[in-house]
C-alpha positions in Angstrom: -13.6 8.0 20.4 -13.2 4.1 19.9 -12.0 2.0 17.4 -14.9 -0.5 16.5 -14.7 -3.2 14.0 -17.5 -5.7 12.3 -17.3 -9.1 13.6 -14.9 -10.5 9.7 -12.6 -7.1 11.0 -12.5 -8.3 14.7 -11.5 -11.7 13.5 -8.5 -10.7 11.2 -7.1 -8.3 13.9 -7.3 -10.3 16.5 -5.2 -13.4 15.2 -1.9 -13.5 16.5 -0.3 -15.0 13.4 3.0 -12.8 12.1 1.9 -13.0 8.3 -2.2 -12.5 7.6 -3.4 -12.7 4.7 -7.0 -11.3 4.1 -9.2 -12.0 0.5 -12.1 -10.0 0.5 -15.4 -8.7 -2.3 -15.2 -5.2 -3.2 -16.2 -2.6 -0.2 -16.0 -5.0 2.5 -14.1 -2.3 4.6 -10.3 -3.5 4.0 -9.9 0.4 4.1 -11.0 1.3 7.8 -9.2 -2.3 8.9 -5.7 -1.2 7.6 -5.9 2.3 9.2 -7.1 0.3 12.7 -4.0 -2.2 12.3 -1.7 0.7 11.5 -2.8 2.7 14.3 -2.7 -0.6 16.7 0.8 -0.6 16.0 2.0 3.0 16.3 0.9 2.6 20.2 3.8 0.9 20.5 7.5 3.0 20.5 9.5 3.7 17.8 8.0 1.5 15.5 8.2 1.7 11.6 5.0 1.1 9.6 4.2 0.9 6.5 1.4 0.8 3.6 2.0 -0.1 0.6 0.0 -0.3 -2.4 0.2 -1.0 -6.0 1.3 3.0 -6.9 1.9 5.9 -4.5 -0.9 7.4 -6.1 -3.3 4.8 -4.9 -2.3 4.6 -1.4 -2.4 8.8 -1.6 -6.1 8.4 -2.9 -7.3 5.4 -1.0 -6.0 6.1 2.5 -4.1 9.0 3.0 -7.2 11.9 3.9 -8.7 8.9 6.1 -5.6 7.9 8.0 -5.2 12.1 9.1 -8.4 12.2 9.9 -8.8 9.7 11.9 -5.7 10.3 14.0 -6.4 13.8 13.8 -9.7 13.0 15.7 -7.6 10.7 18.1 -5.0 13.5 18.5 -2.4 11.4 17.7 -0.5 13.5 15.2 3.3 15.4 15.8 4.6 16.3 12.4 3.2 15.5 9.3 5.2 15.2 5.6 2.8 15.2 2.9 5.4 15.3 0.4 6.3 11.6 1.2 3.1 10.7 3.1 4.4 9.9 6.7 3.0 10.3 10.0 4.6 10.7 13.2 2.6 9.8 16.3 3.2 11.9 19.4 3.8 10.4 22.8 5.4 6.9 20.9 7.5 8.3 18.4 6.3 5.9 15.5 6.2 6.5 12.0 3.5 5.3 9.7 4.9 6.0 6.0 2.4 5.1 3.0 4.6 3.6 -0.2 3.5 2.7 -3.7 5.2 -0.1 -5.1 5.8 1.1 -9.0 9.5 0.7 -8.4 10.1 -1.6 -5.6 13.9 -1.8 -5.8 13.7 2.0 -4.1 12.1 0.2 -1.1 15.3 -1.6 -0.6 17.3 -0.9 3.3 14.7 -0.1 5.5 13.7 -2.6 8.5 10.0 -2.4 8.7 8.3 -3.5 12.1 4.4 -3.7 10.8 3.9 -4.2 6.5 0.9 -3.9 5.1 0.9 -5.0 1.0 -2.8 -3.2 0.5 -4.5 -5.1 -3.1 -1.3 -7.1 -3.0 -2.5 -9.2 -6.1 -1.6 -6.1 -8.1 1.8 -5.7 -6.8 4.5 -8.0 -8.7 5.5 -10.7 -6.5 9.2 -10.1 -6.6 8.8 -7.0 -4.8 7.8 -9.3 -2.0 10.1 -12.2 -2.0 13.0 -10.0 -3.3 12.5 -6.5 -1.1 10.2 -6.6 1.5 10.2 -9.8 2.4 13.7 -8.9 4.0 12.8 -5.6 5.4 10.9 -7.4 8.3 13.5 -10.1 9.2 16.1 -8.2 11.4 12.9 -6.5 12.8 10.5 -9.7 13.0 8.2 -7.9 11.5 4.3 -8.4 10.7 2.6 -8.4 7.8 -0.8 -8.2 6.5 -1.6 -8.7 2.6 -5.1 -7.9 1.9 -7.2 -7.4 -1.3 -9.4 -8.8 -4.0 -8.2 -12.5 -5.8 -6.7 -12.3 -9.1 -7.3 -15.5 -9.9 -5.5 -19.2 -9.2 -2.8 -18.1 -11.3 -1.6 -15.2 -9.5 1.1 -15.3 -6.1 -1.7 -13.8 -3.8 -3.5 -17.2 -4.1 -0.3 -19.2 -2.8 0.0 -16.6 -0.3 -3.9 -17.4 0.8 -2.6 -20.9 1.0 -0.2 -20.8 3.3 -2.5 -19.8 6.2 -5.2 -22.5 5.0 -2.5 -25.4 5.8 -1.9 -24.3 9.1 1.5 -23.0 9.1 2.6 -21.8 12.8 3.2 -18.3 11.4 0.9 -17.9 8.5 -3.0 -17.1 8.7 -5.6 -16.5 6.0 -8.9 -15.2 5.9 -12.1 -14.9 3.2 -15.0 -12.9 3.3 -17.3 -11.8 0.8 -18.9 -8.0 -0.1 -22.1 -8.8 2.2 -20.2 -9.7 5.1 -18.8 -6.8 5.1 -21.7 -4.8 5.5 -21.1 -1.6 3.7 -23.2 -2.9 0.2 -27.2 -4.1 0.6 -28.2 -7.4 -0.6 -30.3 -5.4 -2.7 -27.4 -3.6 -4.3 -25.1 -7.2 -4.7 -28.4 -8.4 -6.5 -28.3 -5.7 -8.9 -25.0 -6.2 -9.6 -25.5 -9.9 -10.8 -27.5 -8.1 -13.5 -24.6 -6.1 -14.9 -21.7 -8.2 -14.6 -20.4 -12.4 -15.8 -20.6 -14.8 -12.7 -17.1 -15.0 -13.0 -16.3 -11.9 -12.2 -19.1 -11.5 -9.7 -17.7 -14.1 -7.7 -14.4 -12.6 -7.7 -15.4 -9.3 -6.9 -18.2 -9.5 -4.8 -17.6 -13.2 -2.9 -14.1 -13.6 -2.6 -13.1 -16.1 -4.2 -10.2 -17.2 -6.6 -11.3 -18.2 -10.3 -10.0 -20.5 -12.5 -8.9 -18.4 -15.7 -7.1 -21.3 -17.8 -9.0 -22.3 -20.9 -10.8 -19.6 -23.1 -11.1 -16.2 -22.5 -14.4 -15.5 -23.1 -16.0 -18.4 -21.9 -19.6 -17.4 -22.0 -19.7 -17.2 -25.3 -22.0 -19.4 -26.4 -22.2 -20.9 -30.4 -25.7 -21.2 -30.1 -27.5 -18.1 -27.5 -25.1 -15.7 -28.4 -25.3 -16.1 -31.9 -28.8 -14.6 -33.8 -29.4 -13.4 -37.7 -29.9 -9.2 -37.4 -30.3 -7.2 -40.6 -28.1 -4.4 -41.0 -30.4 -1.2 -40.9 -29.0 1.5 -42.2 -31.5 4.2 -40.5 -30.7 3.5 -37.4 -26.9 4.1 -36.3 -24.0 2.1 -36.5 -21.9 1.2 -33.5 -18.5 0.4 -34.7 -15.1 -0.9 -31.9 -12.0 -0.5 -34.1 -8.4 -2.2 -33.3 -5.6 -0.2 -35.3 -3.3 -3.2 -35.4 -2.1 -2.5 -39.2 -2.0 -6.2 -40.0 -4.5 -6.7 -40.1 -6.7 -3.8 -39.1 -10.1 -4.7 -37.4 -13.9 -3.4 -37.0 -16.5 -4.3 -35.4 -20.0 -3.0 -36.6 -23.5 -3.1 -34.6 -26.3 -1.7 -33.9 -27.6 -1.3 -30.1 -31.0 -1.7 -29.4 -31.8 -0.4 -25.3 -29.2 -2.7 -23.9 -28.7 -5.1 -27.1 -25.5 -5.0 -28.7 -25.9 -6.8 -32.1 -23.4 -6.9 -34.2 -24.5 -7.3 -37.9 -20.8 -7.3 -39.7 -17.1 -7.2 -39.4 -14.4 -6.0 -41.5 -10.9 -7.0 -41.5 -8.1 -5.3 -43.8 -4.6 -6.2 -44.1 -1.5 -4.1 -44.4 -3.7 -1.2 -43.6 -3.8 2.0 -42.4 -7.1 4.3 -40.8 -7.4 6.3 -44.0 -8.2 3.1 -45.7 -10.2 2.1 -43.1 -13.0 5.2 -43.2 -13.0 4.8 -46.4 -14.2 0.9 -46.7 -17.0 2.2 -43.9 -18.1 5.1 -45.9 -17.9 2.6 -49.3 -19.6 -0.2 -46.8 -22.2 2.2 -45.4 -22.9 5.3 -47.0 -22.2 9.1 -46.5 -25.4 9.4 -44.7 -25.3 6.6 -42.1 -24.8 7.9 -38.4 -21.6 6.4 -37.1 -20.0 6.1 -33.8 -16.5 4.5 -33.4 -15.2 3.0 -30.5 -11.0 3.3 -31.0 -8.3 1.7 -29.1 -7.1 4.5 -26.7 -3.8 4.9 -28.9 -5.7 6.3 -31.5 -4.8 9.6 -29.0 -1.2 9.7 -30.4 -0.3 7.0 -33.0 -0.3 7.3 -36.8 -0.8 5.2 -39.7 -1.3 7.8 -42.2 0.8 9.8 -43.9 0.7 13.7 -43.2 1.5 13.6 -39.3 -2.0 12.8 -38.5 -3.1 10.9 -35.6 -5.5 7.9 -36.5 -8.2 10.0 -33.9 -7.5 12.9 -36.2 -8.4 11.0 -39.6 -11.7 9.4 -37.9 -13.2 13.0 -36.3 -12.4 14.7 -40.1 -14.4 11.7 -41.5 -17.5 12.7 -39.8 -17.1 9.8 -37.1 -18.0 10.4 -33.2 -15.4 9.0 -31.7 -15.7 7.7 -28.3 -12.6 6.9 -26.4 -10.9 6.4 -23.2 -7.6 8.4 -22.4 -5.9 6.0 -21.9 -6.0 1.9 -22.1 -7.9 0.0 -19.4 -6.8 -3.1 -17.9 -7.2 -6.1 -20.2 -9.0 -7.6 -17.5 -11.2 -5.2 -17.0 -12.2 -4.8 -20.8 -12.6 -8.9 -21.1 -15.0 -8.6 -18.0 -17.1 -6.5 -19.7 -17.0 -8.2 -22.7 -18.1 -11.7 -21.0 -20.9 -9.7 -18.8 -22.5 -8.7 -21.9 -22.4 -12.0 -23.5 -24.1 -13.4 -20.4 -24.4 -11.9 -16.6 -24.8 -13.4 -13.4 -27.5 -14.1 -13.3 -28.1 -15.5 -16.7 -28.8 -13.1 -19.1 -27.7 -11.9 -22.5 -26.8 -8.5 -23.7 -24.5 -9.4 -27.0 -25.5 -11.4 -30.2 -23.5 -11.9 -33.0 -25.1 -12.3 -36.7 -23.9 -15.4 -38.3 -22.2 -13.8 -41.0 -19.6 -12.4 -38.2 -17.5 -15.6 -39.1 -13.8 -14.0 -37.8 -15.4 -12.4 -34.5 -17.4 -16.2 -33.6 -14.1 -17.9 -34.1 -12.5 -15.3 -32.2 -14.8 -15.2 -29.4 -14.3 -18.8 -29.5 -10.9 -19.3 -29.6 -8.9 -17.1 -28.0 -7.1 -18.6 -24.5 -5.2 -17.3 -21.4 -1.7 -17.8 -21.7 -0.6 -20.9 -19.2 -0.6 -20.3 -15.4 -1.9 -15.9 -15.8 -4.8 -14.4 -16.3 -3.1 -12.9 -19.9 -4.9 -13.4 -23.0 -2.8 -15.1 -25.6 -2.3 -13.2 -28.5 0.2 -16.1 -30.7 -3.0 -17.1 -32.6 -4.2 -13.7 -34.1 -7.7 -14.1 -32.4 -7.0 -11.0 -30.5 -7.7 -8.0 -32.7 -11.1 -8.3 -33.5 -11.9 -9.3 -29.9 -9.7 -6.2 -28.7 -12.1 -4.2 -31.3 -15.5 -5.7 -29.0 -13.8 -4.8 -26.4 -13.0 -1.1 -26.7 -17.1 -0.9 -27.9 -18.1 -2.2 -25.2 -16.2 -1.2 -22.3 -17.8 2.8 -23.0 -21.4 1.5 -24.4 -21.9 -1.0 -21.3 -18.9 -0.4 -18.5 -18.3 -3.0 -16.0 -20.1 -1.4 -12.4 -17.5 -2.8 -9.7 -15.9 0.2 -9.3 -18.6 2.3 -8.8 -20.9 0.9 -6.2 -23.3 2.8 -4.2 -22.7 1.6 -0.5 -23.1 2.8 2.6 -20.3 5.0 3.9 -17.9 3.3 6.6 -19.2 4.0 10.3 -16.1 4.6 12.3 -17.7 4.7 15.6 -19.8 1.2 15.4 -19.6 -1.4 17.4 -18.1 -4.9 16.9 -20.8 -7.0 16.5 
């Protein structure tokens, strides 16, 4: 059995640069390239390698079963711990170890000849420069940080840098979804459809994105913003932010893939008994309401009575639709701006005119300097937190959830 690469995977494992640093679009095949390098290594003797990602849960989920079963088809494997996911190979005596990174200061003491840092944007940067940046000196080490860009903000794009100014020991490397071959055209084009060119271009083309200025930037004063009349036969669609001061609501009304929202309401010094009841006094006993909660809603009370605020809403009459627990903020603002327009230039929210707080909200809210965090100083944040929870469960953002052709092990380079 051989180990065969595309031509982007040939050229990252072939550079003989000590630190590699590889940007890539979702499914480009970062997977299969890390096992390759790993495996590349462990020919050697007595050689300490590692994968680390983000959590120990994602590097269990994400490469574990496919690093056993391809050395498992190589025969490669001597003992196997899947308590602390490590391999040893047979005939070299190397050990390939697979780390999350949720407490980096455990990493500490341990000389590490090959490092891979696996969606490295996602790790903090301190356990880099403070932990494992050390753990391949004495050994002189390689690295390889691969992943998705998080943006101009973030360290992976100084990282990225360094092999772009020709540093004798750095390299860097960008390639986008199609290069790597595992999504169609066809299925990229789709995607342009679902999600904000921003985001597309990040996730799918590789590249780093400027996210200084306003959060939801394609919000647009004039195309996002249309007169709807509330219609009360038809039912309401209602995101709802718990923050007690002041508590926050969205109200719309979908349409196929329309979001409209026809009316806000905004309470201060409130709790979620209050709330139902200015929706029931707003709306009517009769209306059909769904409501779209912040996650916390699971556990956290602002009633009296020992109630949780998911609690009060069901015994109103409310469906409630919720996550479990909170998404990335990233991920809920993405959605957010691919409703308000997509890639490839249409748009899926409109906000009636009346909806003064949520326009100036959708407005005004900014990242925070030099991070791809919202700032939430100004107060803008609650009613666009409230869009946000709607939205993410009516109209989800795809980029996890791509259909793509399954990684060929046995191809050749080409």
């Amino acid at each position: 059995m051989k180990i065969n690469l595309t031509k982007p995977q040939y050229q990252v494992s072939q550079s003989n640069k000590r630190f590699r640093v590889l940007v890539s679009g979702r499914r480009f095949g970062k997977t299969y390239l890390c096992i390759t390098e790993m495996m590349k290594y462990a020919t050697k003797v007595k050689k300490n390698i590692w994968y680390v990602a983000p959590t120990f849960k994602m590097a269990r989920e994400i490469v574990w079963v496919k690093l056993k079963n391809m050395l498992s088809d190589f025969n490669w494997i001597d003992t196997i711990n899947e308590t602390n996911l490590s391999i040893t190979i047979r005939k070299t005596g190397s050990t390939i170890t697979l780390k999350g990174c949720e407490n980096y200061d455990s990493l500490r003491g341990v000389g590490i000849d090959f490092l891979i840092l696996d969606e490295f944007a996602d790790i903090d940067e301190k356990a880099w420069t403070e932990v494992l940046r050390a753990s391949v000196s004495d050994t002189e080490g390689d690295v390889l940080m691969c992943g998705s860009p998080k943006g101009f903000g973030n360290w992976s794009y100084r990282m990225y840098l360094k092999g772009q100014q020709k540093d004798k020991e750095w390299d860097s490397f960008q390639f986008t979804t199609l290069q790597g071959g595992m999504v169609s055209a066809e299925e990229i084009e789709q995607a342009k459809q679902d999600i904000d060119i921003r985001t597309f271009r990040q996730e799918f083309e590789g590249t780093f994105e400027n996210y200084a200025g306003a959060v939801y930037y394609n919000f647009h004063a004039v195309e996002n913003v249309k007169e709807k009349k509330l219609d009360l036969s038809k039912p309401l669609h209602i995101g709802l932010d718990f923050n007690v001061d002041p508590m926050s609501a969205c109200v719309s009304q979908i349409d196929k893939d329309i979001i409209h929202f026809v009316d806000e309401i905004v309470i201060y010094g409130s709790n979620t008994d209050e709330m139902v009841q200015e929706i029931r006094d707003r709306y009517g006993s009769k209306a059909k309401i769904f409501i779209y909660p912040d996650p916390a809603c699971r556990q956290r009370k602002t009633s009296a009575g020992g109630r949780t605020d998911l609690t009060i809403l069901q015994n109103a009459g409310f469906t409630v639709k919720c996550k479990f627990k909170h998404s990335p903020i990233r991920d809920r603002v993405n959605s957010v701006n691919s409703r308000l327009k997509s890639a490839d230039g249409r748009r899926f929210i409109f906000v009636s005119p009346s909806c003064k707080i949520m326009i100036k909200g959708l407005q005004r809210q900014i990242y925070k300097e030099n991070t791809n965090i919202p700032d939430k100083e100004e107060g803008y944040d609650h009613m666009n937190d409230a869009i946000g929870y709607l939205t993410e469960i009516v109209k989800p953002l795809i980029t996890q959830n791509l259909s793509y052709k399954p990684q060929r092990w046995n191809i050749k380079q080409r």
